[in-house]
C-alpha positions in Angstrom: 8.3 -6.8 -23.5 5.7 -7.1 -20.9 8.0 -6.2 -18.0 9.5 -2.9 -19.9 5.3 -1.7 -20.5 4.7 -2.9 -16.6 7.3 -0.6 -15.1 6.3 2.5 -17.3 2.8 1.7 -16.7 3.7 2.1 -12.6 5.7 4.9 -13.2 2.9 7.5 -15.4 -0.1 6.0 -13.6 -1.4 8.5 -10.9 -3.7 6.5 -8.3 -7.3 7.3 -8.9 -8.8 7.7 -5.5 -6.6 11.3 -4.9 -7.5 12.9 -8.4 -11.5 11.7 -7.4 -10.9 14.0 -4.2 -10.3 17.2 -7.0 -6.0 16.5 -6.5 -4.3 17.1 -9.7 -2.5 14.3 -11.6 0.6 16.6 -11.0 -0.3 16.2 -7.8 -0.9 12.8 -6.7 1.6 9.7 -6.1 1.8 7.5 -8.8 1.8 3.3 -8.0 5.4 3.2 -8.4 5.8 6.2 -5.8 3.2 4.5 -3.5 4.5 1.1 -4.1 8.0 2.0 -3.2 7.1 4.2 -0.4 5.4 1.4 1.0 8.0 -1.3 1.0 10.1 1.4 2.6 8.1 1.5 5.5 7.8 -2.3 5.6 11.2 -2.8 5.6 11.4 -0.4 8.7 8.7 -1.7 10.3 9.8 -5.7 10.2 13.3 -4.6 11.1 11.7 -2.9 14.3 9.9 -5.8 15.1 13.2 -7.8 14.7 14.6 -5.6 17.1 11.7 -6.3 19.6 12.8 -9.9 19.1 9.8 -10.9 16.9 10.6 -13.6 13.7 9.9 -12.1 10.6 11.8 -11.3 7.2 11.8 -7.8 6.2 12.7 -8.5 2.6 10.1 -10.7 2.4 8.0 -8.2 3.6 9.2 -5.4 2.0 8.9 -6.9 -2.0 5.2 -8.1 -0.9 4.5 -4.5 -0.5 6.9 -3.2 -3.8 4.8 -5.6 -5.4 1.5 -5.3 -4.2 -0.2 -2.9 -6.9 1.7 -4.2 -9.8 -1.6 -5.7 -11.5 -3.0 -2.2 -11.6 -0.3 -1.6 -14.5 -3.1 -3.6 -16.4 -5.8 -3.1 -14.6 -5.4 0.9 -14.5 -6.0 1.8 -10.0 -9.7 1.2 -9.5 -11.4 3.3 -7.2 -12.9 1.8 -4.0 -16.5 2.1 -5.5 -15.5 -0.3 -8.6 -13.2 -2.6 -5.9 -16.8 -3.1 -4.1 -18.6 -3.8 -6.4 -16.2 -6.0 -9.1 -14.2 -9.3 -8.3 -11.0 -7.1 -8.6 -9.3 -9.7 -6.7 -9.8 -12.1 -9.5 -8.9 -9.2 -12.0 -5.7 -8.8 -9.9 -5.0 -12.4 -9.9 -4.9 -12.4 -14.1 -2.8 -9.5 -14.3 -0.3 -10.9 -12.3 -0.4 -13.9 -14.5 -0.2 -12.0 -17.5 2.7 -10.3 -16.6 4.0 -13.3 -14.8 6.1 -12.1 -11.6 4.9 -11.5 -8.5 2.0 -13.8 -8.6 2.8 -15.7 -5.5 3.8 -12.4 -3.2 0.2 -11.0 -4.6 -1.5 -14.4 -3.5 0.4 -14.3 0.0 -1.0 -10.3 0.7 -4.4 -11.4 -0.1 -4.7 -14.3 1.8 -2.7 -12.3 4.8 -2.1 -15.1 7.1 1.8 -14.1 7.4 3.4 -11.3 9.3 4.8 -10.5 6.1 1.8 -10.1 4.5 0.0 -8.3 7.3 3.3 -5.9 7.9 2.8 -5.5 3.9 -0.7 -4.4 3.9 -0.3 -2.2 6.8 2.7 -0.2 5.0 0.5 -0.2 2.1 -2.6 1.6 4.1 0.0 3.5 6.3 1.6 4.5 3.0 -1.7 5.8 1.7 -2.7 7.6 5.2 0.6 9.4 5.3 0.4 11.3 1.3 -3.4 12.3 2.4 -1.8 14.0 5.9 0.9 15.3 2.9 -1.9 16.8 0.6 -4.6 18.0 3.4 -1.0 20.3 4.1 -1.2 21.8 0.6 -5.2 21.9 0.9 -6.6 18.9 -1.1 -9.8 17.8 0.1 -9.1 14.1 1.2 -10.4 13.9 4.7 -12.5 10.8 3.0 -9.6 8.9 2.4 -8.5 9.4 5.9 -11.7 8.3 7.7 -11.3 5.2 5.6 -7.9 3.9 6.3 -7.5 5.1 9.9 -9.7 2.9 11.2 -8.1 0.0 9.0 -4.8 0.9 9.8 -6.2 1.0 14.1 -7.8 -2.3 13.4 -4.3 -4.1 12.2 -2.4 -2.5 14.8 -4.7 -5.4 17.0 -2.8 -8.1 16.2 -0.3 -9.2 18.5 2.2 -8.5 16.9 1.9 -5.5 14.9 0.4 -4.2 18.4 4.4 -4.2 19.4 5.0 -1.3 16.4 1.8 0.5 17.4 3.8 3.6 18.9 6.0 3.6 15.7 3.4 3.7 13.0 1.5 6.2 14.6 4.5 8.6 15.1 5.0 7.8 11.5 1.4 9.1 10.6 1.9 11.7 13.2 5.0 13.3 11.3 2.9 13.8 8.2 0.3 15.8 10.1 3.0 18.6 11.1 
């Protein structure tokens, strides 16, 4: 059953970038553990913005970031180097309709035009900022990750209304630094 092989796939499979920064496979988050952390914290960040009085749904948001890395079940987690230089959207796209769920929420991140989708894809970066702040603590090289998503992670906090959350998700990434 392709959902059964999916889940376990998510579960066992340690994302690449932290073990090419010398971090041991015991050591790293796996795409279930990222995946999950990062719906968490777009849950929390859509209900904040609720509470600011902005319209969006946080369980919309929160299963397009649970769902956001499920291709890499098939696809095994590229490496930024491959990502630049392959058509992994297209790659992602197939996987998703080989395992056929979560298509649509995959197509919605990707083309990022909702607050959903942009609340998503900053929990997912956030997500990824916050476990390198966790493992620069235990004294894993992965400063390079950092200097990659910080700026992203600045650069969404433009938008008008992720701007609103600004003070929240950096306290967030703040936390993980003490």
């Amino acid at each position: 059953m392709m959902i059964r092989n999916t889940l376990s796939a998510c579960k066992n499979l340690v994302r690449t970038g932290w073990m090419q920064c010398g971090v041991p496979p015991t050591m790293g988050d796996t795409v279930a553990s990222h995946s999950f952390e990062a719906a968490v914290i777009a849950y929390y960040i859509s209900e904040k913005l609720r509470e600011m009085g902005v319209q969006v749904n946080s369980d919309h948001a929160a299963s397009i970031a649970l769902f956001h890395d499920l291709g890499e079940s098939l696809l095994g987690d590229l490496p930024k180097w491959a990502s630049l230089r392959l058509d992994k959207r297209e790659a992602e796209k197939e996987a998703f309709r080989e395992i056929g769920i979560g298509e649509g929420l995959f197509a919605e991140l990707k083309e990022g035009t909702t607050l959903e989708a942009k609340v998503a894809k900053l929990s997912d970066r956030l997500s990824t900022s916050m476990e390198a702040n966790r493992l620069m603590k235990r004294g894993y090289d992965v400063g390079k990750i950092i200097e990659t998503y910080i700026p992203e992670i600045n650069k969404m906090l433009d938008d008008p209304f992720l701007s609103k959350v600004k003070n929240i998700v950096l306290e967030m990434l703040d936390s993980t630094t003490k």
